[in-house]
FIKOLZA-1660 file (N, C-alpha, C; in steps of 0.1 Angstrom, whole numbers, plus 5000, padded with zeros to 4 digits):
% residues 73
   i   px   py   pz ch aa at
   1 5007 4856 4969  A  X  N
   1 5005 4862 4956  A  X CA
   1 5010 4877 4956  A  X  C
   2 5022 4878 4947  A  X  N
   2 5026 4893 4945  A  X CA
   2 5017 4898 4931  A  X  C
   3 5016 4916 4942  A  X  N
   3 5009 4925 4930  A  X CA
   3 5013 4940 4927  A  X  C
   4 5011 4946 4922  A  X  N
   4 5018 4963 4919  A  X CA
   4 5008 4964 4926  A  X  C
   5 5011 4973 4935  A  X  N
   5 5002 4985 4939  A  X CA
   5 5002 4998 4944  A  X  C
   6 4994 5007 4943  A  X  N
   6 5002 5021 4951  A  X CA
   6 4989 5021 4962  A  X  C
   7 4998 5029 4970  A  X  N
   7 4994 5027 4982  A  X CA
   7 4993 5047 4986  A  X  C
   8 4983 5057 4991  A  X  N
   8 4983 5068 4988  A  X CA
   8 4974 5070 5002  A  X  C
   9 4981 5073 5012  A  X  N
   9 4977 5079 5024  A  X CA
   9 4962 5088 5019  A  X  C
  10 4952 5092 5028  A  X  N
  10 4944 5102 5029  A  X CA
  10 4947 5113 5034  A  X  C
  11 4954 5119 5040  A  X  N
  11 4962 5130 5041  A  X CA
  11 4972 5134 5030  A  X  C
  12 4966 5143 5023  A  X  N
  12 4973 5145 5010  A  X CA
  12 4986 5151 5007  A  X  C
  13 4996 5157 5020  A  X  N
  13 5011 5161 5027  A  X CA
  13 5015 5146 5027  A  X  C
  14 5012 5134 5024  A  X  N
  14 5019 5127 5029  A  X CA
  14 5023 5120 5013  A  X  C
  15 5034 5116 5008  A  X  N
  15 5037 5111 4994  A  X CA
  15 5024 5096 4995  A  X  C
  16 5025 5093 4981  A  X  N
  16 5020 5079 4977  A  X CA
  16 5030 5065 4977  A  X  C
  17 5027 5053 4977  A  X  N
  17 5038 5048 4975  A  X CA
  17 5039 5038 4967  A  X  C
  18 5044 5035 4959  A  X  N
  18 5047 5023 4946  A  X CA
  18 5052 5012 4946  A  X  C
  19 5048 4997 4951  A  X  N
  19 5058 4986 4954  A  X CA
  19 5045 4980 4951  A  X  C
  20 5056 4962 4953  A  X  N
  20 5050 4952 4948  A  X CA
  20 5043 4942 4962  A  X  C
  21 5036 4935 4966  A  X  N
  21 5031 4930 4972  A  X CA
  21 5039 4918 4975  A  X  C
  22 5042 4918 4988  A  X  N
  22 5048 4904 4996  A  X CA
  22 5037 4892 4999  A  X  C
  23 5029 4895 5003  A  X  N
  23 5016 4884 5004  A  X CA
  23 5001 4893 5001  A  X  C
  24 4992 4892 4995  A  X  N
  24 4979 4895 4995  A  X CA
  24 4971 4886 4997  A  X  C
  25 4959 4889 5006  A  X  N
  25 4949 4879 5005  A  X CA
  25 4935 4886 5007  A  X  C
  26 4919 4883 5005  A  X  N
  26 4911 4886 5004  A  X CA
  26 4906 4904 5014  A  X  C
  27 4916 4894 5027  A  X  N
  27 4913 4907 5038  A  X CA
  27 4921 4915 5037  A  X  C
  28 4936 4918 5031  A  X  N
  28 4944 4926 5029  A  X CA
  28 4960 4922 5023  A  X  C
  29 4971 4930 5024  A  X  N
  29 4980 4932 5019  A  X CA
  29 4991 4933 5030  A  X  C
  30 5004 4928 5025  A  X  N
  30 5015 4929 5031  A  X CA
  30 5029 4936 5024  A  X  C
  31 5032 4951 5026  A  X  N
  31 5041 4952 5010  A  X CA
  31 5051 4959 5018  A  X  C
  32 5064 4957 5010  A  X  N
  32 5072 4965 5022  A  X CA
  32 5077 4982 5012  A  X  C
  33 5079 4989 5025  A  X  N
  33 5085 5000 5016  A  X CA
  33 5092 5008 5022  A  X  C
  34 5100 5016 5016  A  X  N
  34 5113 5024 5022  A  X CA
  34 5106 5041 5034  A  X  C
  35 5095 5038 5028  A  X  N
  35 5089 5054 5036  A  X CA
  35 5088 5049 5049  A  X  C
  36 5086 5058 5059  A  X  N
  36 5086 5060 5074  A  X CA
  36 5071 5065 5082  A  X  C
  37 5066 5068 5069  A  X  N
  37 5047 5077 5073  A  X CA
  37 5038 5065 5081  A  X  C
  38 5042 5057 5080  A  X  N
  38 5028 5049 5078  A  X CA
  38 5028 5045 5096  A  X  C
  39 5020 5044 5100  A  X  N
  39 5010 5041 5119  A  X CA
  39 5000 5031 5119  A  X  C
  40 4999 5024 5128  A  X  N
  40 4987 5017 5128  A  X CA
  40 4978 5026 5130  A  X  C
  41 4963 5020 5125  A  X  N
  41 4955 5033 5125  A  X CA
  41 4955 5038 5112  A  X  C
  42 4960 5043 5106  A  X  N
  42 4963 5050 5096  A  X CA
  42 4950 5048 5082  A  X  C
  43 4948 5055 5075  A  X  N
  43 4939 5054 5065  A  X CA
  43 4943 5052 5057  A  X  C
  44 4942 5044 5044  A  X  N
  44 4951 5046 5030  A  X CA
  44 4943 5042 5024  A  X  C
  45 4944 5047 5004  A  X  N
  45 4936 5040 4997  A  X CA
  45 4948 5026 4987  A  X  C
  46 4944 5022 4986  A  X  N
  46 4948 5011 4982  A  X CA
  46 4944 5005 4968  A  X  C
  47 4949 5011 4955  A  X  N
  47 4949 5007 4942  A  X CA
  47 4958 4998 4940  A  X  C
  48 4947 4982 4936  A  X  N
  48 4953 4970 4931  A  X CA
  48 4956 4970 4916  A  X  C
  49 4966 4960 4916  A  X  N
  49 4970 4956 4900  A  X CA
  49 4972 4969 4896  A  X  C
  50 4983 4985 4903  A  X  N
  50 4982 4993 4894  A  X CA
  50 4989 4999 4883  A  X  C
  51 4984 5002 4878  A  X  N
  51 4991 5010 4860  A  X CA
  51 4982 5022 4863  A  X  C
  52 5000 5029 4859  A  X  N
  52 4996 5045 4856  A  X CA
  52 4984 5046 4847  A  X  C
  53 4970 5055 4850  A  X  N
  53 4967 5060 4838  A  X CA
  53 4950 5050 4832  A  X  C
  54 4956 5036 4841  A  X  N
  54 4947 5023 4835  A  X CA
  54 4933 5026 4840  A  X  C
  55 4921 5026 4832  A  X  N
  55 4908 5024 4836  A  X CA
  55 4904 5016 4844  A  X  C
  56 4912 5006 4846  A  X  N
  56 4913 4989 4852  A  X CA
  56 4918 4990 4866  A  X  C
  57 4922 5002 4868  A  X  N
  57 4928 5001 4884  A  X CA
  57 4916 4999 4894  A  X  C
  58 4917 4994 4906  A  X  N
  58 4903 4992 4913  A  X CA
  58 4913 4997 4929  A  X  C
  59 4902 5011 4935  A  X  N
  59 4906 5015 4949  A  X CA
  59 4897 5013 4954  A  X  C
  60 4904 5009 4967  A  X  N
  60 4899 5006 4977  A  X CA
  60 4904 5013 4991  A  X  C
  61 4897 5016 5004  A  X  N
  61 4903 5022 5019  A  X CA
  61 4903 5012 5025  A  X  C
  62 4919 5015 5024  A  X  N
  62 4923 5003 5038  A  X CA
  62 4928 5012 5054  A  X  C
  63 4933 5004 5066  A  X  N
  63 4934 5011 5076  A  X CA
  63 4948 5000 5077  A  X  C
  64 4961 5007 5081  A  X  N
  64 4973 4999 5086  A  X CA
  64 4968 4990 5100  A  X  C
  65 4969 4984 5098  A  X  N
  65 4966 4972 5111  A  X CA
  65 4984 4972 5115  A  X  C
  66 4991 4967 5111  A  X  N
  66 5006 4964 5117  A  X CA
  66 5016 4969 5107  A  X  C
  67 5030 4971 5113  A  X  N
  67 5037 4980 5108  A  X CA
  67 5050 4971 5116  A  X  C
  68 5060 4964 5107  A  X  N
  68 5075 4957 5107  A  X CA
  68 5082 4964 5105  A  X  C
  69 5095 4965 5109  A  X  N
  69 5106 4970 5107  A  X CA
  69 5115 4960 5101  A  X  C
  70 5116 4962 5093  A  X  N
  70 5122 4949 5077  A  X CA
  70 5139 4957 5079  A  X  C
  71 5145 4943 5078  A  X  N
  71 5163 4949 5080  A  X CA
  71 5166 4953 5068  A  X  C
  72 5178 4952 5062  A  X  N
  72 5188 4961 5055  A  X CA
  72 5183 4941 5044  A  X  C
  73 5182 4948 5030  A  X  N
  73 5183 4938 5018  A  X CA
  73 5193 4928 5019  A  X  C
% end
């Protein structure tokens, strides 16, 4: 099940990031993206289904568990 979400490190130097979900499931998220920040370990909050602006957005803290190196499109 793909979803929009942004994805916004807790270290506030580090950008947010905007993409759609490759697999989600109850325990977490799989989404790929062009930035380089992200470590296992890592803290992030994690707003599902997001829209700029929407009352509807729902965050949540997640921790990077694993980190792919995805090839060229």
């Amino acid at each position: 099940m793909s979803q929009a979400v942004r994805i916004r490190p807790l270290d506030p130097s580090l950008p947010p990031d905007y993409c759609t979900t490759l697999n989600a499931s109850e325990d977490g998220i799989y989404f790929p993206t062009q930035l380089s920040h992200y470590g296992i370990g890592m803290s992030v909050h994690v707003t599902t289904d997001f829209q700029a602006d929407s009352p509807l957005n729902t965050t949540f803290v997640g921790v990077v568990v694993r980190v792919d190196e995805l090839g060229p499109d």
